[in-house]
N, C-alpha and C positions, 0 to 999 in steps of 0.2 A: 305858266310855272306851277300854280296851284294843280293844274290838271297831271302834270309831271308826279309830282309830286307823291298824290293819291295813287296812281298806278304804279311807281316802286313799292309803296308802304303796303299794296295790295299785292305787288308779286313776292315779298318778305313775309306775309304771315300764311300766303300758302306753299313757300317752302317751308316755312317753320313747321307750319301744321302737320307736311309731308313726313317731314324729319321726324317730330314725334310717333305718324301713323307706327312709321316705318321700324322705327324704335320697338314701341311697343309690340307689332306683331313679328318680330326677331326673338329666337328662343336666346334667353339669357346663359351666359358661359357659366360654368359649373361654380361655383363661391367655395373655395377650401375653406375650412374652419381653421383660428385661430388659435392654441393652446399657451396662453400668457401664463407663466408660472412666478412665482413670486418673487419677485425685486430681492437682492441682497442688496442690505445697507452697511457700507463698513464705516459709517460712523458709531457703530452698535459693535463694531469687529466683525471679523471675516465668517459669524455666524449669525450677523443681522440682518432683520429682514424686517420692511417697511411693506406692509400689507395695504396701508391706505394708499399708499404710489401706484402697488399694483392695480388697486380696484378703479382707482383716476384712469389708468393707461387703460385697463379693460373696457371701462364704459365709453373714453373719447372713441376709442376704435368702434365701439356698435354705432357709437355718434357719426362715425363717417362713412357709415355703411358696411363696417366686416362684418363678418360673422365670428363668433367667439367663442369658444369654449368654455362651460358653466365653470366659474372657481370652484364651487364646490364638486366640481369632477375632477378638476387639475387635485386638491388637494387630497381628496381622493383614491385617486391614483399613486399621488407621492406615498401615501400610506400604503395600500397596498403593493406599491413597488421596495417600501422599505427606502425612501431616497431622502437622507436627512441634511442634504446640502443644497444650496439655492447659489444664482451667478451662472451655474454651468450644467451641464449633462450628457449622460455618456452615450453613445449613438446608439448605441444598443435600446435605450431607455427612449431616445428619440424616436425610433423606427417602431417600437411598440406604440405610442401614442398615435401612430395613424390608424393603427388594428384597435384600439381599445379604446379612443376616445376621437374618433373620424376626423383627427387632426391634422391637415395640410402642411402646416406650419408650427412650430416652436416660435415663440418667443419670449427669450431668455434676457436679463436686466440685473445692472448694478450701480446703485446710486454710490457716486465713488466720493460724494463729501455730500454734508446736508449741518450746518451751524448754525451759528449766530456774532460770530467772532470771527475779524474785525468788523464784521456784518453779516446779515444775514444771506448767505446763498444754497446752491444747488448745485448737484452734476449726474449727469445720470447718461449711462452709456448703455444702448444695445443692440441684442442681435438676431436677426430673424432669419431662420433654420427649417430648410424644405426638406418634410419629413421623408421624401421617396428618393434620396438619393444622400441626405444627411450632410447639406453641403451650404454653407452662409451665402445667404441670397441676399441679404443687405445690412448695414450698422448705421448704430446714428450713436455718435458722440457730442454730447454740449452741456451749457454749463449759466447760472443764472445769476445775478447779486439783484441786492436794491439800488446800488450806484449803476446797474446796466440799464437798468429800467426809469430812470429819468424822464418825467412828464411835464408840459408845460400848466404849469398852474398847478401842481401836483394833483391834476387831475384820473383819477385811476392808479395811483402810483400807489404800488404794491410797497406793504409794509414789515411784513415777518413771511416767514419763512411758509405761511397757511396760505399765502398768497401767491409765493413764487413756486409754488409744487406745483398745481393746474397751467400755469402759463407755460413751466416748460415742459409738462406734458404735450400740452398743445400744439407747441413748437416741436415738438419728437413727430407727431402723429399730421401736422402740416408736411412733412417730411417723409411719409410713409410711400412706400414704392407701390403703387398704382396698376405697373406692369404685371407685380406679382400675385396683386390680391384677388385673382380669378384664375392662376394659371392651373392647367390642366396636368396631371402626374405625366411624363416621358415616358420615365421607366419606373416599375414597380419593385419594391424591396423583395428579394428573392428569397423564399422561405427553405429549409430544408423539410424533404418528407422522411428523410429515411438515412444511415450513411453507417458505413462499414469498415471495420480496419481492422485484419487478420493477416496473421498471427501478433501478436503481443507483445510475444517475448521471442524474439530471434536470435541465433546465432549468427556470425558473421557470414555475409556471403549469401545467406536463406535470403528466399523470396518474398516483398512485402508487398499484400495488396490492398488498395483505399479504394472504394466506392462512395457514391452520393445520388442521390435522387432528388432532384428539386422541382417546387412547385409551381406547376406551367405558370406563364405570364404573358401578358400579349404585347410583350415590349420585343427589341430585338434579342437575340440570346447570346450570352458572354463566351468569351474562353475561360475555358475549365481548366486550374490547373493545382497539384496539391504540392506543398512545398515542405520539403521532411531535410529540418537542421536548414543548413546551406542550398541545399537543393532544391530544386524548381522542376518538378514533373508533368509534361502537361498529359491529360487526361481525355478521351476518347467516348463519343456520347453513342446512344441506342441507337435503332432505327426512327424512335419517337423524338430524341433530341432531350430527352429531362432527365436521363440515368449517365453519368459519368465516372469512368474507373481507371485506373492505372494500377501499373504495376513494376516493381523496381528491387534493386537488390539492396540490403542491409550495406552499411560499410560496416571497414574491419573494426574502427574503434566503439569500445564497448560505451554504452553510455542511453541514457533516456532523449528522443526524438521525438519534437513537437512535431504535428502533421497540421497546417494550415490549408486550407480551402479559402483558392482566390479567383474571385469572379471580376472578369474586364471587361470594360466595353472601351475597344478603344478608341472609336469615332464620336461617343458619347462621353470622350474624356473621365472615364468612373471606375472604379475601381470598390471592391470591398475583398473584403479581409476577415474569416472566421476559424478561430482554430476546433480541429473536429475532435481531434484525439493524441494518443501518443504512442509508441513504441520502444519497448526497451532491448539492446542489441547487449547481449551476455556471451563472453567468449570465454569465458572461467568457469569447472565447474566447480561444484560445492566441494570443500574441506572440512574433511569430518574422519574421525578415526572411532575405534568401539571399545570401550568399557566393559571388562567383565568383572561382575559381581559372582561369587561363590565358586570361584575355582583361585589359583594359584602356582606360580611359574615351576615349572619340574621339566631340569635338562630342555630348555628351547621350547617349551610347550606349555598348556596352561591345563593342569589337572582340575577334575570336580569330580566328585561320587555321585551325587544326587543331581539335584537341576541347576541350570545355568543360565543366569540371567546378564541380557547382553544389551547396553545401555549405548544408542548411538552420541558422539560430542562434536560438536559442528566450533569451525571455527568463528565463523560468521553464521547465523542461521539465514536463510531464504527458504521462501516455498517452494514446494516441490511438488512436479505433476504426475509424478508414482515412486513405486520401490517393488521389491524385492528380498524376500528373507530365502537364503537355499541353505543346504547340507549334505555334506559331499563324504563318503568315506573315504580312506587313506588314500587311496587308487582313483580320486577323481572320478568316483561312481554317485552321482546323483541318488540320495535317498529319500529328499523332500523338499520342497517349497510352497512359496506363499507368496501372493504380488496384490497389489492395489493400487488405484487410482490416488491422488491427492496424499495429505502429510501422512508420515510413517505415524503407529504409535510411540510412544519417550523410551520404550523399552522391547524386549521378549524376552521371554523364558523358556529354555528347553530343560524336560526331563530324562533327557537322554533317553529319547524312544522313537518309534520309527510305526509305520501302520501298522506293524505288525504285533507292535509289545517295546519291553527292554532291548538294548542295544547290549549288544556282548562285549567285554573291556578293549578297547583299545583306542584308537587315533581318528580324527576327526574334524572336517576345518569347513565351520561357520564364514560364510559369504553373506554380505548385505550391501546393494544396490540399490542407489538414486538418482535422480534424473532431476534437473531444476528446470522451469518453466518453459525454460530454450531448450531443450534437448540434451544438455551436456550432463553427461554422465560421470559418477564417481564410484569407487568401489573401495569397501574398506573387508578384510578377512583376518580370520585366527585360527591358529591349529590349537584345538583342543585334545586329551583325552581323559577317557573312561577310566578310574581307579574302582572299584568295588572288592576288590577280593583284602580278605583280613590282611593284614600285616603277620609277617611268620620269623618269628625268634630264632636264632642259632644258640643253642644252649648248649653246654661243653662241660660236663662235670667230672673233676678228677679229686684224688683222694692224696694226703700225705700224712703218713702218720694218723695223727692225731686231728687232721684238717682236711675242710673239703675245701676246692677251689670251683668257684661258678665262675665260667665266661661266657656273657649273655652280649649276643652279635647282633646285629638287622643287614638283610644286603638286598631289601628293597629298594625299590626307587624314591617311594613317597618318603618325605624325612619323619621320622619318629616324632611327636608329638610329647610321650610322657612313657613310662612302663614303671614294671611295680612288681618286686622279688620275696617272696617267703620262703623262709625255710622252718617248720615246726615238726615235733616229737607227735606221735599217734594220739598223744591225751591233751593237746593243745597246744605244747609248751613253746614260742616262740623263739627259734633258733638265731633267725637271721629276719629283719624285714628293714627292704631299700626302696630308695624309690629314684626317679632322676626324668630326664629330660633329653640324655642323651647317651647314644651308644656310639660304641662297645663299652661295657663296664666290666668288670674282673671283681669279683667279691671273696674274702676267706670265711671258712666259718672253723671256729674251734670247738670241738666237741666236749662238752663238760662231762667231768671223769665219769663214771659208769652210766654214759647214754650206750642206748641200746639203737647201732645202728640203722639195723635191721627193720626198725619202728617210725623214720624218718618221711618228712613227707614234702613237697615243695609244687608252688604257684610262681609262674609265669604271667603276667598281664599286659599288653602293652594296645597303645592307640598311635594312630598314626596322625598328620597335622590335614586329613581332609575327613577324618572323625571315623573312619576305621577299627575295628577294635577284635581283638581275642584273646584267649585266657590258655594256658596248660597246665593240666594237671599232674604230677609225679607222684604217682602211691608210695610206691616202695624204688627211696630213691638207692639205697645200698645197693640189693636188687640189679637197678639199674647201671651202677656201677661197673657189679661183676658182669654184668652183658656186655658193656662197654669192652673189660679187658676180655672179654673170651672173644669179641668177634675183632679184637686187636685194629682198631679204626678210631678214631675221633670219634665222639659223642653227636651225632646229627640230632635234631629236638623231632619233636610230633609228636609227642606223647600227648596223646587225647583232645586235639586242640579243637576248641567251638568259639563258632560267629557270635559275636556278640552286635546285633539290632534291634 
């Protein structure tokens, strides 16, 4: 029996011994690093955080062999990630901590009571989150009192709350999934290199096209596909397998369009989800009408003498990807333009000129074109013209007796502005002076007893309302008179008329 005995216990310790040779000269599976981020405590409120729980769960975990992530990297990181919340974290932030802090694993925690009333306990819930696919690989929920912890002889028997933190730590990390704590990445977190979406702004019906280039990986490779509003596109790779594009039509309705990039794997059950860009579909185009400054409406058209300044007004403002300033003479004969890329200037001004010089009086009609992002075009125009020449008096003088009669006419177009009548004697003497605003005027003048008609003299002045202006002179207006009756016709004016600029 003894001899029995000795030969098991000898064939036990050199398998044992085997087991460990064997052990040891086995390359070890890869050890993901663990990134513990800190405990929220909502006994403190949904912005508490128990730092000493965390740094207990951190070190039992190196106590049982992981590997862990330095705190002072996790906190870190939280910093420069800007992350001022603890409990949770956004996958995006998840998938950076494998690239920036060689983290395997998240693990995320919330102590969901911690008291003293009606006694002292504990709860603490978490979750442990595989950083290459961003998916809960395991949870531990539990919960600790001093009435649970009951000892015979109150031997060990934990008494405040400094004593049941570590136990249920222990108990979290007794619990820890085993399976996972060496497991090797599947698939790797698929980065973009590169991604494109042209045109921007479309019109209804225009072609829209998405590219993406992503960076290789030696997992298996997903469907590509980009998802714009409601729709699902799927998307067509290189000869290399890492450049992906489609291409699709606008719909009718006008409106701004997410463009999402979705990567599947479906035998890998995985899916992710990145929005790249957006596109806006514009079926309307711009509403805008034009403003002129320094002209004014004359019979259906808008007169100026000098230059004219033409202010575009937009109903709505949006950008615009050119324009367009032309001028056309009456006959639809192209005399000039001016075009650009990007927004119009607030304003132009024409001097009413041409390459040549001054433009000669007449009619004129200003065009101005824009085009908003998408293509759609608006067009706003005005017929202008050209006034420059003086304004010219009908002056009509006749004689009664003892009286002269002045009828001072206008049978211009441009409306009169002001005008201004004298009538005086050779040595100054002021016979007549009128002034007004508006014609035809009829004035009498009576001759004080021994004037000497013959010695009589009269001014003419008038302005027009686009500032116009000239003057006539009458030397000898008697004189003029008897010309009147010997050529037996109306009084026509132009007696010596000069520009006034």
């Amino acid at each position: 029996m003894k001899m029995l005995l000795r030969t098991f216990t000898l064939i036990m310790l050199v398998l044992t011994f085997s087991s460990v040779c064997l052990a040891a000269g086995a390359p070890a599976p890869p050890r993901m690093a663990i990134a513990v981020f800190p405990l929220q405590d909502l006994s403190d409120g949904r912005n508490g955080v128990n730092l000493h729980m965390t740094e207990l769960l951190a070190e039992s975990l190196e106590g049982a062999g992981q590997t862990v992530v330095s705190p002072d990297e996790v906190i870190e990181f939280m910093a420069a990630s800007r992350i001022r919340t603890v409990g949770h974290l956004e996958s995006y932030y998840i998938s950076r901590t494998r690239t920036e802090l060689d983290a395997g694993f998240v693990l995320l925690g919330t102590v969901t009571h911690r008291g003293d009333a009606p006694e002292s306990s504990v709860g603490l819930v978490l979750s442990l989150v595989r950083t290459s696919d961003i998916r809960t690989v395991w949870t531990y929920a539990g919960s600790m009192g001093i009435s649970d912890e009951l000892k015979p002889l109150a031997i060990t028997q934990p008494k405040s709350l400094a004593d049941l933190e570590p136990r249920l730590i222990y108990e979290a990390v007794a619990n820890w999934p085993r399976e996972f704590a060496g497991e090797v990445q599947r698939t790797k977190i698929v980065g973009i290199d590169t991604s494109l979406l042209e045109p921007r702004n479309v019109r209804p019906g225009d072609e829209v096209r998405c590219q993406v280039r992503l960076r290789e990986t030696d997992g298996p490779p997903p469907e590509v596909y980009f998802k714009a509003g409601d729709d699902l596109h799927p998307a067509t790779a290189n000869t290399r397998g890492n450049t992906f594009s489609a291409t699709w039509l606008a719909g009718e309705k006008s409106g701004r369009y997410t463009v999402t990039l979705i990567l599947d794997w479906p035998l890998l059950d995985r899916r992710e989800e990145t929005i790249l860009s957006f596109y806006v579909v514009d079926s309307k185009p711009p509403e805008f009408d034009i403003q002129l400054v320094g002209a004014m409406p004359i019979n259906g058209v808008y007169g100026f003498k000098g230059s004219l300044v033409l202010i575009p007004r937009f109903t709505q403002r949006e950008p615009l990807s050119r324009w367009r300033f032309a001028l056309y003479s009456d006959g639809d004969t192209l005399i000039g333009e001016m075009s650009e890329t990007g927004e119009m200037p607030p304003s132009f001004e024409w001097s009413a000129r041409d390459q040549l010089g001054l433009l000669k009086d007449g009619r004129y009609k200003t065009v101005v074109e824009i085009w908003d992002l998408a293509g759609n075009m608006a067009t706003a125009s005005r017929q202008v013209e050209i006034f420059r020449k003086p304004p010219k008096a009908d002056l009509t003088l006749s004689r009664a007796k003892e009286k002269i009669v002045v009828d001072l006419k206008h049978s211009g177009r441009v409306p009169i502005e002001s005008w201004r009548l004298e009538i005086l004697t050779v040595d100054g003497t002021i016979l007549l002076q009128e002034e007004g605003v508006k014609l035809p005027a009829k004035k009498e003048i009576t001759l004080p007893a021994g004037t000497d008609v013959n010695k009589l003299q009269g001014y003419v002045a008038i302005r027009d309302a686009l500032g116009n202006t000239s003057q006539e002179k009458i030397e000898e207006l008697v004189s003029f008179l008897q010309a009147q009756r010997q050529e037996k016709k109306p009084a026509g004016t132009s007696h010596g008329w000069v520009d006034q600029f």
